[in-house]
C-alpha positions as CSV (number, residue, x, y, z in Angstrom):
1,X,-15.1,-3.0,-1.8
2,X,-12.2,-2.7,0.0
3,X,-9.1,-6.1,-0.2
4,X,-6.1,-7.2,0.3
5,X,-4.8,-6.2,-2.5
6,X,-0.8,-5.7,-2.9
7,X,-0.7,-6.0,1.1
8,X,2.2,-8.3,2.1
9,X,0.7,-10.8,5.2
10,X,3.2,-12.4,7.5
11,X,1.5,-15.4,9.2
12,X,2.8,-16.4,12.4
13,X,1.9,-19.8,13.8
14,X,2.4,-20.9,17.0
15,X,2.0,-24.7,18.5
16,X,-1.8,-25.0,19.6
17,X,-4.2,-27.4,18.5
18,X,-5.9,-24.0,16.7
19,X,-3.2,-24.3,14.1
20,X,-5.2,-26.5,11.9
21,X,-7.1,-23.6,11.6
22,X,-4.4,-21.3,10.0
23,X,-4.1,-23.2,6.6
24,X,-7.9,-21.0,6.3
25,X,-6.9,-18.0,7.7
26,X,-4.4,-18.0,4.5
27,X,-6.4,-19.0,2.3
28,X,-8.7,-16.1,3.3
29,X,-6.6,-13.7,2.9
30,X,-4.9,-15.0,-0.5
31,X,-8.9,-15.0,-1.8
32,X,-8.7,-11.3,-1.4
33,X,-5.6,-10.6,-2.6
34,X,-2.9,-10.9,-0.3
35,X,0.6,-12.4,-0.4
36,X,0.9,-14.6,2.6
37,X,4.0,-15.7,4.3
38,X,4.5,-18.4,7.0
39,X,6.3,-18.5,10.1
40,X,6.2,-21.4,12.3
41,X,7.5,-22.4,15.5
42,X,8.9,-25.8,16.1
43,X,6.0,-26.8,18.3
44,X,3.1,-25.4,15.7
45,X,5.3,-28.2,13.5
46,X,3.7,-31.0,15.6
47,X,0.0,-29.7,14.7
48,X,0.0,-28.8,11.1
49,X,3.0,-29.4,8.5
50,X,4.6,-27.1,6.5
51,X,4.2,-28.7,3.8
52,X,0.2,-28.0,4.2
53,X,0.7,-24.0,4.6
54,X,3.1,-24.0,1.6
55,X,0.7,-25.6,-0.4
56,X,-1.5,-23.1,0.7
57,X,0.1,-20.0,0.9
58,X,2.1,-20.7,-2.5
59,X,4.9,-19.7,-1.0
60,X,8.1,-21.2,1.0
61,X,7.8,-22.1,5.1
62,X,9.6,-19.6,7.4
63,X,10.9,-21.5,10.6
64,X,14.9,-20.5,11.2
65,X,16.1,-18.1,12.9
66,X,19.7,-18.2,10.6
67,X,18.3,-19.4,7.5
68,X,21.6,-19.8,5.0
69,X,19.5,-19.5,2.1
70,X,17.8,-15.9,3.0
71,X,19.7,-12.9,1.5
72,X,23.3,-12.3,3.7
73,X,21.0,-14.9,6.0
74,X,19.7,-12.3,7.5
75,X,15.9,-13.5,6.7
76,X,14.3,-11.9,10.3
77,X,15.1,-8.9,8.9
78,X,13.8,-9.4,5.1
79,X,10.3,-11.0,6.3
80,X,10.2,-7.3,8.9
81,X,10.5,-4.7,6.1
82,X,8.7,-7.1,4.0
83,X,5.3,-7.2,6.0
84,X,2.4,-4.7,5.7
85,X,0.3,-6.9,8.8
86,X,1.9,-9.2,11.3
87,X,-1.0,-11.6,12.8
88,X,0.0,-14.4,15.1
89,X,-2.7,-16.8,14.9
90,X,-3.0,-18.8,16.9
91,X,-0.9,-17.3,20.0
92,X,0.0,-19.2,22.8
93,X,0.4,-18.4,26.5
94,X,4.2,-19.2,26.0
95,X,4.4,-17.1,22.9
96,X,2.5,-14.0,24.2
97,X,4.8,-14.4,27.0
98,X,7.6,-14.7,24.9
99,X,6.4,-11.6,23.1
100,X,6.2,-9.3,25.8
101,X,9.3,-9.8,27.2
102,X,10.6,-9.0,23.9
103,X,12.6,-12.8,23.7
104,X,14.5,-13.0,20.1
105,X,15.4,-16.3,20.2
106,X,13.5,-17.8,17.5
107,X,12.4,-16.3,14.1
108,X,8.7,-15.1,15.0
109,X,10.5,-12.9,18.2
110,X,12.9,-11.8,16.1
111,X,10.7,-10.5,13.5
112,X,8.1,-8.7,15.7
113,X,11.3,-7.1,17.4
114,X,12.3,-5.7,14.2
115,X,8.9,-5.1,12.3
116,X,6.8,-1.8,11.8
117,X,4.1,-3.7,10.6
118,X,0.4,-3.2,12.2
119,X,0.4,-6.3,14.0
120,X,-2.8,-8.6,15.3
121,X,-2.6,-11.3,18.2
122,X,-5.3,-14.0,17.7
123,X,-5.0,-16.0,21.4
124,X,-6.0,-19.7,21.7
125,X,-5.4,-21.6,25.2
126,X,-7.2,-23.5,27.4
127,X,-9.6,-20.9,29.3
128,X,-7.8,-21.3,33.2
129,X,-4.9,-20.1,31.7
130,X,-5.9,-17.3,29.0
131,X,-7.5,-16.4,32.6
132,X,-4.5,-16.8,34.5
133,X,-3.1,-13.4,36.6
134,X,0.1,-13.8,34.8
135,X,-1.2,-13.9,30.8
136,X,-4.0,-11.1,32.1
137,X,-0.9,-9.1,32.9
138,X,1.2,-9.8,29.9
139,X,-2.0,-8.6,27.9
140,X,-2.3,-5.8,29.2
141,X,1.5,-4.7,28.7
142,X,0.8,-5.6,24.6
143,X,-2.6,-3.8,24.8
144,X,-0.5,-0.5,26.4
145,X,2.0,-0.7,23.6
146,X,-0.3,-0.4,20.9
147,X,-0.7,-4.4,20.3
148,X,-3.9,-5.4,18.3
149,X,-5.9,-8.5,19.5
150,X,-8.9,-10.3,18.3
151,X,-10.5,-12.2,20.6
152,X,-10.1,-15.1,22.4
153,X,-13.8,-16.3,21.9
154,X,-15.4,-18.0,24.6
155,X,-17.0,-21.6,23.6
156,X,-16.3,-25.3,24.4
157,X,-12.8,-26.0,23.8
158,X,-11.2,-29.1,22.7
159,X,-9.6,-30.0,26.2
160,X,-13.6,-30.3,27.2
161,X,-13.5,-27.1,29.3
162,X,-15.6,-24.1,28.2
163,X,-15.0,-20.4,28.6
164,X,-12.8,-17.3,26.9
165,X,-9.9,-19.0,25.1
166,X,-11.0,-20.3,21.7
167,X,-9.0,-18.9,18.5
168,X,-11.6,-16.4,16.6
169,X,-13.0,-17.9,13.5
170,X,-10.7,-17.5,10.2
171,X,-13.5,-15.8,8.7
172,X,-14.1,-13.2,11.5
173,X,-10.0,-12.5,11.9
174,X,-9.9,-11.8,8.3
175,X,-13.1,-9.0,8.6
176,X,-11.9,-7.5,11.5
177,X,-8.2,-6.8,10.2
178,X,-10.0,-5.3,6.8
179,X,-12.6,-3.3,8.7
180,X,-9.8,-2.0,10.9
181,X,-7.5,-0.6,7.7
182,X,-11.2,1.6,7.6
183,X,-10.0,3.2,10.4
184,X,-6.7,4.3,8.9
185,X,-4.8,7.9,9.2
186,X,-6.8,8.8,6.0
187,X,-10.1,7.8,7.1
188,X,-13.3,10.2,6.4
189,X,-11.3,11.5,4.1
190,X,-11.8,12.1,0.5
191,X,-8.4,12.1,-2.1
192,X,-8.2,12.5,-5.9
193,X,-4.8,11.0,-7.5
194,X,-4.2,11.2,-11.4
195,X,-2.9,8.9,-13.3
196,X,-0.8,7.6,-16.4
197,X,-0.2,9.8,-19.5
198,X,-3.0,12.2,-21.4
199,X,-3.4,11.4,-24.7
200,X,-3.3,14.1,-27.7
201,X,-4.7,13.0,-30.5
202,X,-3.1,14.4,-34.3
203,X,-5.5,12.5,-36.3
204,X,-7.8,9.8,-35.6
205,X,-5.5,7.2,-35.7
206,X,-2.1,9.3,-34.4
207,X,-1.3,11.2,-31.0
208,X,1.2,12.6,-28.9
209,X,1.9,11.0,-25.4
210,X,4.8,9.8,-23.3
211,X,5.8,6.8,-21.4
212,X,4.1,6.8,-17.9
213,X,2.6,3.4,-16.8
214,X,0.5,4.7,-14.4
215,X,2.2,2.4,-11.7
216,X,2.8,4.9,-9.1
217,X,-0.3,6.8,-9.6
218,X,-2.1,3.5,-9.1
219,X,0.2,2.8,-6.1
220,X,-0.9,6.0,-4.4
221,X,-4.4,5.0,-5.3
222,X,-4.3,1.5,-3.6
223,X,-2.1,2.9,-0.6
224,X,-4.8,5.6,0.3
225,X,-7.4,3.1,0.1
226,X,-6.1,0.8,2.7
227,X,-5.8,4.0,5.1
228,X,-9.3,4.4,4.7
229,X,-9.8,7.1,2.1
230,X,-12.3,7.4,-0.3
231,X,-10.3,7.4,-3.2
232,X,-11.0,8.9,-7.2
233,X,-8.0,7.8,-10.3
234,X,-8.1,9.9,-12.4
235,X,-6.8,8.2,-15.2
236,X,-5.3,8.3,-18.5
237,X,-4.8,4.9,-20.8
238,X,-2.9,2.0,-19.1
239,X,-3.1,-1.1,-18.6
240,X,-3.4,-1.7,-14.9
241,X,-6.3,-3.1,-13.4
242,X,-7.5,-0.5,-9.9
243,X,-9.3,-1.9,-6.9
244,X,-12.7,-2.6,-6.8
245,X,-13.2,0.0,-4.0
246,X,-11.9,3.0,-5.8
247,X,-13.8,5.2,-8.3
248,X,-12.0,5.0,-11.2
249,X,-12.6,7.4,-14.1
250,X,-10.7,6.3,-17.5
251,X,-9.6,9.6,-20.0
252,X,-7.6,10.3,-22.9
253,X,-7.0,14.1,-23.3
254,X,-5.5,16.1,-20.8
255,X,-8.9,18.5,-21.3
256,X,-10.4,15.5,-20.3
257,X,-8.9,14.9,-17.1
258,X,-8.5,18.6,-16.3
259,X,-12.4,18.3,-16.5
260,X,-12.7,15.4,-14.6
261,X,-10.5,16.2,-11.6
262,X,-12.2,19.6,-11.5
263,X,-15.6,17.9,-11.2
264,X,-13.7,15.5,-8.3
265,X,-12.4,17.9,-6.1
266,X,-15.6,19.7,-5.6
267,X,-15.8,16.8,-2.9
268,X,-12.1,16.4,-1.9
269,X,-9.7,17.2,0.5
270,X,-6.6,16.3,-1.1
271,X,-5.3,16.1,-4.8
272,X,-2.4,14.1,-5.7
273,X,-1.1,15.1,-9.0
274,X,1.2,11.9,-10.5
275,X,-0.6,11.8,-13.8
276,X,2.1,12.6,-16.5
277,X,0.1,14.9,-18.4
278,X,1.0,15.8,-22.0
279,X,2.5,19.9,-21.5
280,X,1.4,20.8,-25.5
281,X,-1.1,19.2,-27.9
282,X,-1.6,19.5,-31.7
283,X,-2.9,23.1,-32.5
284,X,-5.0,21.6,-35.2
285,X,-6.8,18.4,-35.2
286,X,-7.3,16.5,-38.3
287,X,-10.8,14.6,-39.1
288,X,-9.2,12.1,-41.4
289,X,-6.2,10.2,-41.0
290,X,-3.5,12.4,-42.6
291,X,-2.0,10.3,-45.7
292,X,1.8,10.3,-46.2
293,X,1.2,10.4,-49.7
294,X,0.0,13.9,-49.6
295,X,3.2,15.2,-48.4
296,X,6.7,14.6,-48.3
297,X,7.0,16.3,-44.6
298,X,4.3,17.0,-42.1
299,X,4.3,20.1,-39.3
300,X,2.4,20.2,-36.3
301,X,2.3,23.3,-34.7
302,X,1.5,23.0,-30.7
303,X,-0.1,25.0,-28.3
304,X,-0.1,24.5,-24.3
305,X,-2.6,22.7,-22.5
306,X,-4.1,23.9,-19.4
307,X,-1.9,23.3,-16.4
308,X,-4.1,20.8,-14.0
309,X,-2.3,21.3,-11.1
310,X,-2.1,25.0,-11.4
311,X,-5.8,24.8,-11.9
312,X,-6.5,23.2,-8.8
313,X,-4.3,25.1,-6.7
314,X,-6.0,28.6,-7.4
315,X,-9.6,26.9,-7.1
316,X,-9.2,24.5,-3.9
317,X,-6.6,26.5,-1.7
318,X,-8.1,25.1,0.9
319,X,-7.1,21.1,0.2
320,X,-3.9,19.5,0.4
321,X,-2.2,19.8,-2.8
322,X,0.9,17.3,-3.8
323,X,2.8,17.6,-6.8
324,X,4.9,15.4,-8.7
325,X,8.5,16.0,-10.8
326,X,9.5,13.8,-12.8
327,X,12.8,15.3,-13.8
328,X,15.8,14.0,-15.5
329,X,18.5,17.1,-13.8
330,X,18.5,19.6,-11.0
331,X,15.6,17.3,-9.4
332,X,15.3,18.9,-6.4
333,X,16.2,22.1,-7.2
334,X,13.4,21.9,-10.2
335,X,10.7,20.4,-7.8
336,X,11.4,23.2,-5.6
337,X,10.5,25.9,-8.0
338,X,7.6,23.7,-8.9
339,X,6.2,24.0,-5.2
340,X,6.8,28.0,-4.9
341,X,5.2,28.5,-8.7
342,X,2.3,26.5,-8.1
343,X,1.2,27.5,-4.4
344,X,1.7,23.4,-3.4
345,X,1.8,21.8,-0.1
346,X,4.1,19.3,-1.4
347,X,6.0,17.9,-4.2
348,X,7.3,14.4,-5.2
349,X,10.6,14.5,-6.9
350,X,12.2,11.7,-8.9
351,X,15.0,11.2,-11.5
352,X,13.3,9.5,-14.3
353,X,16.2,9.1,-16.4
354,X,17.1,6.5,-14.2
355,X,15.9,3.5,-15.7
356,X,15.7,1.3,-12.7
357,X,13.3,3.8,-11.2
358,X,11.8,5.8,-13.9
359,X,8.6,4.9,-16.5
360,X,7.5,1.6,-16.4
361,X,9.5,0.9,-13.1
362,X,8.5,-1.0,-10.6
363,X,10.6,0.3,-8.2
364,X,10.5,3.8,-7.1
365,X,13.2,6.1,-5.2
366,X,11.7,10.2,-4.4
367,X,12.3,13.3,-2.3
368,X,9.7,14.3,-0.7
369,X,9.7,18.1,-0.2
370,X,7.7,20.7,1.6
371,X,8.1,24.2,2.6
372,X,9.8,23.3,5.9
373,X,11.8,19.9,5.0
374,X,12.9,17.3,2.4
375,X,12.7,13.7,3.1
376,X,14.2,11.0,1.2
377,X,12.7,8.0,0.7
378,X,14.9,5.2,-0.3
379,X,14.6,2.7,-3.4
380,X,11.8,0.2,-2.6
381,X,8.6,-1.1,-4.3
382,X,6.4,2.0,-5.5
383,X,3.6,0.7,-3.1
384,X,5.8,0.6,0.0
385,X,6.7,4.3,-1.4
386,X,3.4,4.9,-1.7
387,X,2.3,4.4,1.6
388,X,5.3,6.4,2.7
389,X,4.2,9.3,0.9
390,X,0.7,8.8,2.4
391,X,1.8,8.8,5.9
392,X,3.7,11.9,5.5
393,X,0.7,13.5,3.8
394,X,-1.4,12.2,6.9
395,X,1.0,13.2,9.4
396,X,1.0,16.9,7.5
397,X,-2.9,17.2,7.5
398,X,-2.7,16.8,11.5
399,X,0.0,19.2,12.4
């Protein structure tokens, strides 16, 4: 079932007598998994307090425009790259006036002004004037520019009059914003990701592995999700926890997930290799648990495993194939041979010897490369890289 999960919600609330109504819309949304942010207007101060959506949300009130204690005060700009969905709810007349005329002189105009973020516009006014030829116009400037709104509902309104006007139900704002990520630039498709390290087991108590966390691999996996993929991990031993709406398959042995991913893309149409798959394992497996007693050294001799993504390339030529590199020098120039060698539609590089970016990171900073160009995606969280990574991907499936 598809959530919230790691999705960044900036609420906006504006000064109707609907804002009682936002301390549920929060609450909704942290239930399935969101982190939700306030911003208020003075005038949504005289409905509801602060105080109320802080206890709420669980997190500090946005309402200044120069807030001091925001990093280099510059907090418009921090609460825009940090939102994955905008919703102003409830909107005004004066606000969605304010809005499209683009005014920047309080902290929710300033925001929307400097936000990508898929943004919702919940209206809630008194019926004459949500009907009004000058808020009929101003709606259908947002509409034109790609603006998303849910309702108004029509219904008895508090002023006594009844009509179109009334703020949508918490409950029905929250469905419609999930249902829409359904319809995201990865819908009807289907995309296999791997993930973690592959296990090779020595003995039954010894193997070889390495230190992926699986954090980016279960990044991708979330990120594809909420663009309305169908979405199989692949995954070797972690300790993350995936969506509920993904199909997640736990492994061990790179055999194992070579086997597993095989079976997968028989019903795929792209494969995301981030797993960090073990490149030899132990020639010779032991039964028992070899005892240091026996001998004063021990040798393993090693032979390859199979190469998964090389695998998939020469059976599914016709999906999108991405690649990952996880290089420590020449990353670029490493990942490149990777994507000639393997027959890839892309490849992921990054410099894992970096600590502040490598294993067990949960930041993220990667080239990505295809035949025709390289972009660089800067240092950020691995799920905003993730979804990064995943428009590209979508934007390359439609060209």
């Amino acid at each position: 079932m598809l959530n919230f999960s790691n999705t960044n919600v900036l609420l906006c609330v504006t000064g109707g007598i609907a804002a009682y109504k936002s301390a549920e819309i929060i609450r909704l949304f942290k239930k399935d998994g969101a982190d939700v942010r306030v911003v208020m207007t003075e005038s949504a101060k005289e409905f509801i307090t602060p105080l109320t959506l802080q206890a709420v949300s669980g997190n500090e009130i946005h309402d200044s425009l120069l807030d001091v204690k925001a990093e280099s005060a510059m907090g418009h700009i921090e609460l825009a790259k940090w939102a994955d969905i905008i919703l102003i709810a409830p909107c005004t007349a004066e606000s969605l006036a304010k809005i499209t005329h683009g005014r920047a002189d309080d902290l929710m105009g300033s925001v929307i002004l400097a936000s990508n973020a898929t943004s919702y516009i919940a209206p809630a006014m008194n019926t004459t004037m949500w009907l009004d030829k000058s808020t009929q116009e101003n709606f259908q400037t947002l509409l034109s520019r790609g603006m998303n709104f849910i309702g108004p509902d029509e219904g008895e309104q508090a002023c006594g009059d009844v009509g179109p006007g009334r703020l949508v139900e918490p409950e029905k704002i929250v469905e419609l914003i999930k249902s829409d990520l359904h319809k995201g630039p990865l819908s009807g498709k289907t995309i296999t990701i791997t993930a973690g390290p592959t296990r090779e087991q020595i003995d039954p108590v010894r193997y070889i592995s390495n230190n992926s966390s699986g954090k980016m691999g279960y990044a991708l996996a979330e990120a594809a999700k909420l663009q309305g993929a169908n979405v199989n991990l692949v995954s070797g031993p972690v300790s993350l926890t995936a969506n509920k709406g993904i199909n997640l398959f736990k492994i061990n042995s790179a055999a194992e997930m070579l086997n597993k991913v095989i079976e997968c893309m028989e019903s795929s149409d792209i494969f995301i290799s981030c797993a960090a798959v073990a490149d030899f394992k132990p020639a010779n497996y032991s039964d028992t648990k070899i005892k240091k007693e026996d001998s004063e050294s021990l040798e393993i001799n090693l032979e390859k495993n199979h190469d998964i993504l090389s695998e998939v390339s020469k059976r599914h030529n016709s999906a999108y194939i991405v690649g990952f590199a996880a290089e420590t020098a020449n990353v670029n120039d490493n990942a490149n041979k990777k994507l000639n060698s393997k027959n890839l539609n892309m490849i992921i590089s990054n410099d894992v010897s970096d600590k502040t970016i490598g294993f067990d990171s949960d930041d993220n900073e990667v080239h990505v490369i295809t035949e025709n160009e390289t972009i660089f995606l800067k240092k950020d969280k691995k799920i905003k890289i993730a979804r990064e990574i995943l428009n590209i991907i979508a934007l390359n499936i439609k060209s």
